[in-house]
C-alpha positions in Angstrom: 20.6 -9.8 23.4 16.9 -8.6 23.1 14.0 -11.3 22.6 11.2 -10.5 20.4 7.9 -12.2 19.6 8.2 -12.7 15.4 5.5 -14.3 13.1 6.9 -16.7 10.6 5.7 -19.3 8.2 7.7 -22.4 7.0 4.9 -23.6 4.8 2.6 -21.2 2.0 -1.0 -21.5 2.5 -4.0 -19.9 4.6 -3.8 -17.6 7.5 -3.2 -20.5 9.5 0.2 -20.9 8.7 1.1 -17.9 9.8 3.3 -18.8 13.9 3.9 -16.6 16.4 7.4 -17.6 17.9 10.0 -16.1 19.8 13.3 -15.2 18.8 16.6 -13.4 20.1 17.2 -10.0 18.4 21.0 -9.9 18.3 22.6 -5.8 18.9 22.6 -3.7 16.0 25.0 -4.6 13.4 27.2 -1.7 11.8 24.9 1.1 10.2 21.7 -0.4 11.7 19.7 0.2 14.5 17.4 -1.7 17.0 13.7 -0.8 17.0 11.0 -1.3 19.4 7.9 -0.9 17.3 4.8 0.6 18.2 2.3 -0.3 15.6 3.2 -2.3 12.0 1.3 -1.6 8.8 -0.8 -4.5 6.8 -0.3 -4.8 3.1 -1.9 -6.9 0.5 1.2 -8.2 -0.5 1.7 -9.7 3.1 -1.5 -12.0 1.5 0.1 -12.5 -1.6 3.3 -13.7 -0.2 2.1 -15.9 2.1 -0.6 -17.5 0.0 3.1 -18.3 -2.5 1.4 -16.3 -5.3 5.0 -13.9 -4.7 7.2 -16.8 -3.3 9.6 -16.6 -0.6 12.3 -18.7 0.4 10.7 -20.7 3.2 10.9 -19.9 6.3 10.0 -16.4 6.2 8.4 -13.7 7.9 6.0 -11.1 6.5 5.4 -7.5 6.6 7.3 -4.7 4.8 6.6 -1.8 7.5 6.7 -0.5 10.9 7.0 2.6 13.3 8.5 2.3 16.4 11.4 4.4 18.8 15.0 3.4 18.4 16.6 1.7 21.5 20.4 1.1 20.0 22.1 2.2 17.3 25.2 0.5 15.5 28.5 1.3 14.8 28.5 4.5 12.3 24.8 5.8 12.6 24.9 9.1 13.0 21.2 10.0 11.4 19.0 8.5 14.4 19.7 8.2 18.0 18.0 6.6 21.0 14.7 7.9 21.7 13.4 8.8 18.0 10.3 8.2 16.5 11.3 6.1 12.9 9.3 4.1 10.1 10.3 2.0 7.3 8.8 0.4 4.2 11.7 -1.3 2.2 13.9 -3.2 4.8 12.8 -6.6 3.3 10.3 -8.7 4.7 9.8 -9.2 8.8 8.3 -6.2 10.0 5.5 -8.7 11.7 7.3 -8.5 14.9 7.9 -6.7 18.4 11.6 -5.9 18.0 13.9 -5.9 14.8 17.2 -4.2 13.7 17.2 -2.5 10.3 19.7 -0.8 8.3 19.5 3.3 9.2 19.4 3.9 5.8 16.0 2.6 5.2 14.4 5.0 7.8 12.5 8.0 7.7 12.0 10.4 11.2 8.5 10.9 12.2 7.9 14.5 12.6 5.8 15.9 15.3 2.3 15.7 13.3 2.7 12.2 12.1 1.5 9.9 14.9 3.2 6.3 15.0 -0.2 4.9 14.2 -0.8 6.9 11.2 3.2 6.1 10.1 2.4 2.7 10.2 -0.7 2.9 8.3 0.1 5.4 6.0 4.0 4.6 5.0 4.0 1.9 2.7 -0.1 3.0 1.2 0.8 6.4 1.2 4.0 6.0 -0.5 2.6 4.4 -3.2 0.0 7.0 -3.9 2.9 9.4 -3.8 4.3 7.5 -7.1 1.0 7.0 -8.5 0.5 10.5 -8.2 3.4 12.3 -9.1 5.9 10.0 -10.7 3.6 7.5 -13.0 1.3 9.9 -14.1 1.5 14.0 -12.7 -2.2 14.5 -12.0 -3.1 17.9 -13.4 -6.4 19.7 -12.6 -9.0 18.4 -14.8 -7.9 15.1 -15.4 -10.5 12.2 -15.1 -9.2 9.5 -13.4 -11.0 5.8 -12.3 -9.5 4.3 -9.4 -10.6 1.1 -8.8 -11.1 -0.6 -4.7 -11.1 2.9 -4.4 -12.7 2.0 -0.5 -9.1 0.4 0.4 -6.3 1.7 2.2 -4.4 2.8 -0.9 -7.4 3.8 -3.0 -8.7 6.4 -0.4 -5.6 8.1 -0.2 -5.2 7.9 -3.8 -8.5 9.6 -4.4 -8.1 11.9 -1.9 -4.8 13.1 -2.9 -6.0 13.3 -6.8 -9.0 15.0 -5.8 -6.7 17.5 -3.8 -4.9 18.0 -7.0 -8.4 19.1 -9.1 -8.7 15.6 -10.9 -12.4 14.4 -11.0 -12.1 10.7 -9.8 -14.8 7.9 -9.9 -14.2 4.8 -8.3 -15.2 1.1 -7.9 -16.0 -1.3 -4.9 -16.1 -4.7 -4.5 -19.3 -4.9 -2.3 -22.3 -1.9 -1.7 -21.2 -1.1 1.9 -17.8 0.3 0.6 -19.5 2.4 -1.7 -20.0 5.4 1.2 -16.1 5.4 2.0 -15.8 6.1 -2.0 -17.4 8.9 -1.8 -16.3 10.5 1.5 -12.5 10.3 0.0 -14.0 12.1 -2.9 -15.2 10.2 -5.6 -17.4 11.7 -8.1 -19.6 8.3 -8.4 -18.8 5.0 -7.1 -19.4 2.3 -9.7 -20.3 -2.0 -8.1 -17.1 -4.6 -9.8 -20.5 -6.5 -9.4 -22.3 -5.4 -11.6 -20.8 -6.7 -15.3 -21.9 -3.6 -17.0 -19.5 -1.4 -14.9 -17.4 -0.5 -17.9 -20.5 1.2 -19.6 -21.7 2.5 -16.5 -18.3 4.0 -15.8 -18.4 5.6 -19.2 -22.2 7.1 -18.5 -21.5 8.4 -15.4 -18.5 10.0 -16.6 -19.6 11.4 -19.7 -16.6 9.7 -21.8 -13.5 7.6 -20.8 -10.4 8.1 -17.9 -7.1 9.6 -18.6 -5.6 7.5 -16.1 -7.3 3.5 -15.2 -5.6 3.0 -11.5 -5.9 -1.0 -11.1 -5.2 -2.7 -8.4 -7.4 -5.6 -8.6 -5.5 -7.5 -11.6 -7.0 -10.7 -13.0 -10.3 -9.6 -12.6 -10.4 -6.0 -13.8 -7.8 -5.7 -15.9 -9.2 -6.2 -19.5 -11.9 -4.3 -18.8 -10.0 -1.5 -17.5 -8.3 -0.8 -20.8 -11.8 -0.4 -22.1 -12.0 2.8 -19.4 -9.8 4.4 -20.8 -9.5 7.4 -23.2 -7.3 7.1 -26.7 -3.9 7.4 -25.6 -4.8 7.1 -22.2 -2.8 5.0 -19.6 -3.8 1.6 -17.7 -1.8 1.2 -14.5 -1.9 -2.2 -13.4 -0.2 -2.0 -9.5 -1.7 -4.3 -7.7 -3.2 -8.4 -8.0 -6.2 -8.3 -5.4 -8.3 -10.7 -7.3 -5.2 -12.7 -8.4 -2.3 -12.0 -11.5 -3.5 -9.9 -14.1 -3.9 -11.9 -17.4 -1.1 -11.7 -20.3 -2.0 -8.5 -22.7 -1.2 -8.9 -26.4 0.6 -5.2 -27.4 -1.7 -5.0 -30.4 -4.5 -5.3 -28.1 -3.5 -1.8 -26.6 -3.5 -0.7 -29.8 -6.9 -1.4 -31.1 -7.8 -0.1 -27.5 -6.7 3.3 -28.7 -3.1 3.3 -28.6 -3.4 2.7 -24.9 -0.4 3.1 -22.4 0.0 -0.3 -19.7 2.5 -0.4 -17.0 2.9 -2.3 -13.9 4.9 0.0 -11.2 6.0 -0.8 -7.9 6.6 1.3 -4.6 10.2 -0.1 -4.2 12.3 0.9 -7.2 10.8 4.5 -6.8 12.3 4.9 -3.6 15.4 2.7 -3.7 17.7 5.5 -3.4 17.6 6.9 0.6 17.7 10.1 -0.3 15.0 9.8 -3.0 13.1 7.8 -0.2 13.4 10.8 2.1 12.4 13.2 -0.2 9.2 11.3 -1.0 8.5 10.7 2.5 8.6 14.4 3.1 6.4 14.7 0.4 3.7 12.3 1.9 4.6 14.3 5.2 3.7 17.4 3.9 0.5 16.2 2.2 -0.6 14.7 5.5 0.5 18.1 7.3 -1.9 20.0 4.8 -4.8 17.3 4.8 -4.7 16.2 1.6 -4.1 12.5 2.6 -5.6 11.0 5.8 -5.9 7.8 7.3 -8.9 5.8 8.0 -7.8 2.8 10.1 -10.5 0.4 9.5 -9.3 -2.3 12.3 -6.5 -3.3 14.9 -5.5 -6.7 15.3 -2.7 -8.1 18.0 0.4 -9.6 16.5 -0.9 -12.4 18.9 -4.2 -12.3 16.5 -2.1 -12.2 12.9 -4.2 -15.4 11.4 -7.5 -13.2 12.3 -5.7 -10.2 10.9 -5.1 -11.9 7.5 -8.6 -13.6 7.4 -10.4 -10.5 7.6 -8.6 -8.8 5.3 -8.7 -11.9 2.3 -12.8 -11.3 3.0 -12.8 -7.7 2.7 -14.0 -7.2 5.8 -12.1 -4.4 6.9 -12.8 -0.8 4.7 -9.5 1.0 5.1 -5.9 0.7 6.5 -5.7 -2.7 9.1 -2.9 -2.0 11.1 -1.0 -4.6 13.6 -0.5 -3.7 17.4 2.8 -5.7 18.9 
C-alpha cells in the first residue's frame, strides 16, 4: 500500500471547495499500473466540473491528465515497465494527485524529446488541437481560419499548428495584454471580445469571412461566431469558457449561409488505444518538428490547487497552468 496526497471535493462551488487529503493507493490491479507523477496538466473543464456546470457524482476528484514514471505494473502489462516515462488524458477524472493507478491502456510513452513538463502541459491541449486540426476540419494551405482565446493553452497551439499548415489565422482575446501572445503563436491580427464590433472588425481585417470559426468561449461568442463565417463555412463550438453556448435554431444556420455547427470533444476521438497512440505520435511528431510548443504560463503546488483554480477562472495566467505534486 502506497499513500498519496489527492484533492477532492464533496460539495460544487468555488475554488475553495477544492481538499487536499490523503489517501492509500492500493497495488495495481490487473492491466494497470501505479504512477508517481511528475507534473499534472490544468484544464478548463477541471473549472467546469467543479463549479457543477458538467456534474459529477459527489465526491470527486478532478483533473483528466498527468506525466509521471511507472513504479508497479499489474498482472498482464506487458506495454510499460518500471522506470518509464508515461502520460494520460482519458483515465477518468483524478489526475489532481501525487500517486494513482491507471489502466495501461490509456498511456502513451514519452519519447526522449518530450519533457514530463511539456507532457503534462501539452497532452490533453495538444490533443485537442490534433482533432481540431486534422479530424474536424483538415486545414489546407490557404484557409482562413478565426480562433477565438487564441492567447490560451489550446488556442496557441491551435494557431501555431494551423499556421504551420499555411492557414492565415486571426484570433481574439479576452483582455489587451493577451493580445502579444496572439500574435507570437502566429496570428495574422488579434481582434478585443471587448470590443462589441469585433465581428465587423474580424471581417475588415480579414478582407471577408473564416472557413473555419474555432470557439471555445460558448455563451458569449457563439452567435456571433456564425456571423464569422464564410457561406458554407463551419462553426466549431468546443469549448464553454464564458458559460454553455445558447440553443441554435437549424434554420438559423441557414440564413447564416448554410453554415456547418458542431460541438466535438477530445475523448471520443481517441477512445480507441490504438487510435489514441497514433494521435499522440502525431502530436509527438509535431512537437519534434516545432510546429507545436508549449508556453507554460504558471506552476502551482497541488498543495496550492484553490490558488491554481482562482487564477485561472480570472484569466490571469496566458498559456498552459500546469500542477507540480
Amino acid at each position: 500500500m502506497t499513500a498519496s496526497r489527492v484533492v477532492e471535493l464533496d460539495a460544487f462551488g468555488g475554488p475553495e471547495v477544492l481538499k487536499v487529503v490523503h489517501r492509500i493507493v492500493p497495488p495495481p490491479a490487473e492491466g494497470e499500473v501505479q504512477l508517481r507523477q511528475t507534473a499534472i496538466g490544468f484544464n478548463f473543464i477541471d473549472i467546469y466540473q467543479r463549479q457543477g456546470v458538467y456534474p459529477l457524482p459527489l465526491p470527486t476528484g478532478l483533473g483528466f491528465e498527468a506525466a509521471g514514471v511507472v513504479e508497479a505494473v499489474g498482472a498482464g502489462v506487458t506495454d510499460h515497465a518500471v522506470g518509464d516515462r508515461v502520460a494520460y488524458m482519458n483515465a477518468g477524472v483524478g489526475a489532481y494527485c501525487e500517486r494513482c493507478n491507471v489502466p495501461a491502456a490509456k498511456l502513451v510513452t514519452l519519447p526522449d524529446g518530450v519533457s514530463d513538463d511539456m507532457a503534462a502541459a501539452l497532452l490533453f491541449k495538444g490533443m485537442t488541437a490534433q482533432y481540431l486540426v486534422r479530424r474536424t476540419h483538415r486545414v489546407a494551405p490557404g484557409d482562413v481560419l478565426l480562433v477565438h482565446s487564441a492567447a490560451g493553452g489550446v488556442g496557441q497551439i491551435l494557431t501555431r499548428w494551423a499556421t504551420t499548415l499555411g492557414a492565415v489565422v486571426y484570433g481574439t482575446t479576452g483582455s489587451p495584454d493577451k493580445r502579444a501572445a496572439a500574435l507570437a503563436a502566429g496570428c495574422r491580427e488579434v481582434l478585443d471580445l471587448n470590443d462589441p464590433n469585433w465581428p465587423e472588425n474580424f471581417a475588415a481585417a480579414a478582407g471577408g469571412k473564416a472557413r473555419v470559426v474555432y470557439d471555445a468561449v460558448g455563451k458569449d461568442t457563439l452567435l456571433r461566431s456564425l456571423d464569422c463565417a464564410a457561406p458554407f463555412g463551419l462553426v466549431v463550438s468546443y469549448g464553454a469558457a464564458s458559460g454553455k453556448s445558447p440553443a441554435i435554431d437549424p434554420e438559423l444556420l441557414n440564413k447564416k449561409g448554410c453554415l456547418f455547427l458542431t460541438r466535438p470533444s477530445v475523448f471520443p476521438h481517441n477512445a480507441d488505444p490504438a487510435t489514441f497512440r497514433a494521435n499522440a505520435a502525431d502530436l509527438f511528431d509535431a512537437i519534434a518538428q516545432g510546429h507545436v510548443q508549449v508556453d507554460i504560463g504558471a506552476r502551482f503546488a497541488l498543495d496550492d490547487i484553490a490558488d491554481a483554480h482562482r487564477a485561472a477562472e480570472a484569466r490571469r495566467v496566458t498559456g498552459a497552468l500546469l500542477i507540480v505534486p
